[in-house]
C-alpha positions in Angstrom: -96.9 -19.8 67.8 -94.3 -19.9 69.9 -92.8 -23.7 71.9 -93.5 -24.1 75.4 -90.3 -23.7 77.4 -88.7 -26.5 79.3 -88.8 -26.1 83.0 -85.8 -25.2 84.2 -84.1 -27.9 86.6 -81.1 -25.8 88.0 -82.4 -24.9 91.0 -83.3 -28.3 91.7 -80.5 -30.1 90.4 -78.1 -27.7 92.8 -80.8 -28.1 95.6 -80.6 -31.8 95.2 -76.6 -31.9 95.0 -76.1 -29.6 98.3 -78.5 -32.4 100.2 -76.6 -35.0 98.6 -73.3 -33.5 100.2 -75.0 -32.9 103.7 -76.4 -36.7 104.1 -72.8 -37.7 102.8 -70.9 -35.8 105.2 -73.5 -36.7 108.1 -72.9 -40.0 107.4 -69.1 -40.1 106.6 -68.3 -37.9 109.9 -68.5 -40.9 112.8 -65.4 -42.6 110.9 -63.5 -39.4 110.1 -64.0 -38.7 113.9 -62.7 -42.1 114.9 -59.8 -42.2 112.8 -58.4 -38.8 114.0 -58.9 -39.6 117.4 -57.5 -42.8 116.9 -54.0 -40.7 115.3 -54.5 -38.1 118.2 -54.3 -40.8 120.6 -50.9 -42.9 118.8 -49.6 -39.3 118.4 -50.0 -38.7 122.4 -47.8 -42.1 122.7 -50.7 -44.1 124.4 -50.5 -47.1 122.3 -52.5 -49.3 124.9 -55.8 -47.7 125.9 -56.4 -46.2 122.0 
């Protein structure tokens, strides 16, 4: 008599690590945004006012 199979966790495991990269990003964006408009602004030449 043949073993049972394991149930394969691929699809899962990748499922799981593509969300993983979309929260991460959603949450890492607001200071990625404020940084580069912070070196946009000092690259303008507006110290004051940044």
């Amino acid at each position: 008599m043949p073993k049972p199979s394991r149930p394969d966790f691929l699809g899962f495991l990748a499922l799981a690590a593509i969300l993983a990269v979309m929260l991460g990003a959603y949450l890492v964006f607001p200071y990625l945004q404020a940084a580069m408009g912070y070196q946009d602004c000092i690259a303008s030449g507006r110290v004051t006012g940044c």
